[in-house]
N, C-alpha and C positions, 0 to 999 in steps of 0.2 A: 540507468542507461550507461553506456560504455564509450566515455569519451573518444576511447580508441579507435571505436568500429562508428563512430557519428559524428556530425561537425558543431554539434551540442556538448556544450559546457554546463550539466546541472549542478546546483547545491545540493550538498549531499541529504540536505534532508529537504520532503517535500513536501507545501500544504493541501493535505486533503481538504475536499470542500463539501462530503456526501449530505450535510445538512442544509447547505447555507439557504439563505431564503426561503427555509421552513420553519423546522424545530431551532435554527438561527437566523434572527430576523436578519433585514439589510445590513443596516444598519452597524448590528453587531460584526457580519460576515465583510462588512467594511473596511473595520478599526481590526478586525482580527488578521486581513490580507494589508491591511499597511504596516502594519506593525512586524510580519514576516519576511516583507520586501525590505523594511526598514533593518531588520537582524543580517540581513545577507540572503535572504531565500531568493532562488529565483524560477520554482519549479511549483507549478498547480495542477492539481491532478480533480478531476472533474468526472460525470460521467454522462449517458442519454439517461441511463433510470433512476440514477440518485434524486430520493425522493418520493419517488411513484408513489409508495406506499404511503406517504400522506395526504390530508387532507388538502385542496388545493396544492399541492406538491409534485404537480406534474413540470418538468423543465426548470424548479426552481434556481436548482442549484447552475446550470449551465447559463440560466441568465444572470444569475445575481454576479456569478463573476465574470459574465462578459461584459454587465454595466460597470464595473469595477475596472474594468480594464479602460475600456473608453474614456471614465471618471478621468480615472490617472491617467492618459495617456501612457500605459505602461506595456505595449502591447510587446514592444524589443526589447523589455528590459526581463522578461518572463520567458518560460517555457512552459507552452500548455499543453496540456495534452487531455483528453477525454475519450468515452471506453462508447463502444457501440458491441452489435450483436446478442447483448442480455437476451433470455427467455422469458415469454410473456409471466408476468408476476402469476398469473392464475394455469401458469402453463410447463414450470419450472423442467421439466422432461423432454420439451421441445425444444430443439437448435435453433439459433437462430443465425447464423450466418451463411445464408444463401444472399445470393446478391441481388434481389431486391430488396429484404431486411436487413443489410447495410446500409445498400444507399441511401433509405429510407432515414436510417436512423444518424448517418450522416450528412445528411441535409437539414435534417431537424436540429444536430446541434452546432451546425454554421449558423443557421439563422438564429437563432437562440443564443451562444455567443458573440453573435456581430463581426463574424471573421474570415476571412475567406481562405485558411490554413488554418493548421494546427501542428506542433511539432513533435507529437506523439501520438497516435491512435493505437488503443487496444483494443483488443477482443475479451469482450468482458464475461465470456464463459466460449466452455469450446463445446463445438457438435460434434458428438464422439461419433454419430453415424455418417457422419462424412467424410468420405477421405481428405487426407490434408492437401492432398495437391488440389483438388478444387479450392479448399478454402483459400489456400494462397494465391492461384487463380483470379479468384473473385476481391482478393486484397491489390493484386496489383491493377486489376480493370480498374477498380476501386479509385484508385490512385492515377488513372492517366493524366488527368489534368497535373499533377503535382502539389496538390491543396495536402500532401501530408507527408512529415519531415522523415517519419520513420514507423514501425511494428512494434509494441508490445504484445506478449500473453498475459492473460487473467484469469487465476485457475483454472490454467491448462497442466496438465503431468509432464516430467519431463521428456518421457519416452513422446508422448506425439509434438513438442517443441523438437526437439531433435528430428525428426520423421519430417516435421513444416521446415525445417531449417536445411535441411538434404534435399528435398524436394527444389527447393529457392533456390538455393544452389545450383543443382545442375537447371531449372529453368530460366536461372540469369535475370532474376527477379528478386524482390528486398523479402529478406527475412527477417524473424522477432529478433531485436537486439537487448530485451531485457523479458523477465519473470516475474507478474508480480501476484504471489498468494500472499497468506498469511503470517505472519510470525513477530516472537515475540520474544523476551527473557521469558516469562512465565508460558509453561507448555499448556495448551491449548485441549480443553480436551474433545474435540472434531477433529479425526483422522479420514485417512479416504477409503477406509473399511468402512465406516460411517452414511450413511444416506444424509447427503449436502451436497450442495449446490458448490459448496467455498471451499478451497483447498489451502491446507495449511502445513509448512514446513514440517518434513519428518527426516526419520534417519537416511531414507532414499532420495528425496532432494537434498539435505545436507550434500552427500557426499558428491551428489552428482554437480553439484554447484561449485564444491571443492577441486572437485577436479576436473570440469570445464571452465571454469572463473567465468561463467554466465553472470551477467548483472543481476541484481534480487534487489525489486522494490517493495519493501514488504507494508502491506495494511495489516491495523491491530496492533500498531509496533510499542503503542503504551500499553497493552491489555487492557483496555478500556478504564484507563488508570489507577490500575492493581498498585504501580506502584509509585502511586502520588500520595501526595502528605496525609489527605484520608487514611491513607492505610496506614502509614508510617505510624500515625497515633495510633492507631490502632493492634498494629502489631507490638508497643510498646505498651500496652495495655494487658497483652495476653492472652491477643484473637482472643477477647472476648464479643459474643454473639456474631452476625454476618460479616462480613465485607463491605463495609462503607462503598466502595466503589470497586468495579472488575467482578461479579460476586461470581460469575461463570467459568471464571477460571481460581476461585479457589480450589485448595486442596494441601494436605501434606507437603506436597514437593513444592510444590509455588510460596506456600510459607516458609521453607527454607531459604528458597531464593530468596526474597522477599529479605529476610534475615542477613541475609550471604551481601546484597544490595546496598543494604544501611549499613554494614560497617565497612564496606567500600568507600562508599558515600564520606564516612566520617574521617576516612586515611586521604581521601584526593579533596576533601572540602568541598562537595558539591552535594547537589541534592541528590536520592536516590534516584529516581525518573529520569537526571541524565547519565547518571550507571546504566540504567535500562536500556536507554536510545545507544551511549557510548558502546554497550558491549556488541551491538547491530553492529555499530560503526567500525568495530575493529575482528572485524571475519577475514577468510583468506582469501576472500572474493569482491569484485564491486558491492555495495549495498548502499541502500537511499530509502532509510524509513519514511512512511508516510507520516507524520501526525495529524491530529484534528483538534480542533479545539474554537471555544467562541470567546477567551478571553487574549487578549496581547500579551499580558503576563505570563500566562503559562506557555504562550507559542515563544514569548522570549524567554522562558526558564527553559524551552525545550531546546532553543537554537545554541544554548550553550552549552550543552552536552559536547559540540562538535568542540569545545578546547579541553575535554575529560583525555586523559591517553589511559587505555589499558595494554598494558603487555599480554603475552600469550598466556601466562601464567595467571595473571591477573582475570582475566577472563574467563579459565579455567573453574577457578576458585569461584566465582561467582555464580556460574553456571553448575558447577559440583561437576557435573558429566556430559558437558556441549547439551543434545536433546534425548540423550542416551538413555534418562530415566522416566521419558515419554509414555511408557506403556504403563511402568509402575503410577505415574501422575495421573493416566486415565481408569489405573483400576480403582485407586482412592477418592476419584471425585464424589463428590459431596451434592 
């Protein structure tokens, strides 16, 4: 988010919650939200479908951290925000942001949170067969009451954020003030040539982010931690056999980085994973990694990244060529 363009203040990095109250019990998604308030965070990112696809895993995650919130009475000391309009899990081709599957799914996650606002709503996929002016339409009807502080996108492209954002525009209605796909240090190898659902940072959002200074909240921002100490041993072994952890985004180029990372790591004394998060942090644009995680430790090995500084160069070097060597990284996947 763009403190600029909103009357929100978030920490730059923010905690995802897509497990909690499933494959992370209460309990744990507890100690892991105190422990992130307690680092400085003050930003939860939530969603209606996080979970679905588990076992009893319907609503988990949007209740476990609205009892969280009540717990702690921390409901002003947070910025919440959570994703509506997802496509039926057995239905992934169909839109869903007409408006009664909004309201729908935004009614579900008030009462499911305990809140009668929230200070971010996304659209957690876009309906490409829609024009945008309805959907933002149906975002500001949405919204009459004032139960919601502001717009994100959720793997939406850039071109129809820009098309939603013209549209607001001249309709004198709130537009997306942030972008949140994927992205990481290590390149990803789902492109949007690719059949998915998820969109993840390329040469064509890079730039356009560059040179809009659009906010970018990016999920995947540890590569499902490619580059945490698992690997570090690992890569100091001689990649030998799998990927301890992240093994989807192994490849040639991610083990460079990976490489590029740890003796970064060893010149700034910090771990590599807040190289990882750091090199997010220091783009020519707003950004606001999401992390995830079920231990305190690691959400606070993560929040210190934010005292890592990289220079332009510094950044450079780690990255070898910003996302530049993306295509070669998807032709060598493994």
């Amino acid at each position: 988010m763009n403190p600029f363009t909103t009357n929100l203040s978030p920490s730059r990095i923010t905690l995802g919650t897509v497990s909690f109250g499933s494959n992370i019990s209460r309990e744990e998604a507890f100690a892991a939200m105190d422990a992130y308030l307690e680092a400085g965070g003050n930003v939860l990112d939530t969603a209606h479908v996080y979970s679905s696809w588990e076992s009893n895993g319907v609503g988990a995650s949007e209740r476990t951290v609205g009892e969280w919130i009540r717990s702690r009475n921390a409901r002003d000391r947070i910025i919440l925000g959570t994703k509506g309009g997802h496509p039926d899990l057995g239905a992934m081709d169909c839109g869903r942001c007409g408006m009664d599957d909004l309201r729908q799914d935004f009614a579900q996650s008030l009462e499911r949170l305990q809140v009668e606002r929230v200070d971010i709503y996304w659209l957690h996929r876009d309906h490409p067969g829609m024009p945008v002016a309805a959907i933002m339409d149906n975002l500001a009807e949405l919204n009459r009451c004032n139960r919601i502080g502001c717009f994100g996108a959720s793997n939406w492209m850039p071109a129809r954020i820009e098309a939603a954002n013209a549209y607001a525009q001249q309709a004198g209605i709130q537009g997306f003030v942030t972008n949140q796909p994927g992205w990481s240090l290590a390149a990803h190898a789902t492109h949007w040539a690719d059949v998915s659902p998820m969109l993840y940072v390329d040469d064509a959002t890079l730039d356009w982010h560059t040179r809009t200074g659009f906010p970018l909240a990016s999920y995947s921002s540890q590569a499902g931690g490619y580059f945490g100490e698992a690997n570090v041993q690992w890569a100091r072994q001689g990649f030998a056999g799998p990927a301890p952890r992240g093994a989807s985004y192994d490849s040639p180029a991610n083990r460079e980085r990976l490489q590029r990372a740890m003796k970064m790591a060893a010149q700034k004394v910090c771990t590599v994973n807040q190289v990882a998060l750091a090199w997010l942090l220091h783009q020519p644009f707003p950004t606001f990694p999401i992390i995830g995680s079920r231990s305190p430790d690691h959400i606070r090995e993560s929040m210190g990244a934010l005292q890592v500084q990289l220079d332009p160069e510094e950044s450079r070097r780690v990255c070898a060529a910003g996302t530049r060597d993306r295509r070669q990284a998807r032709s060598e996947w493994r």
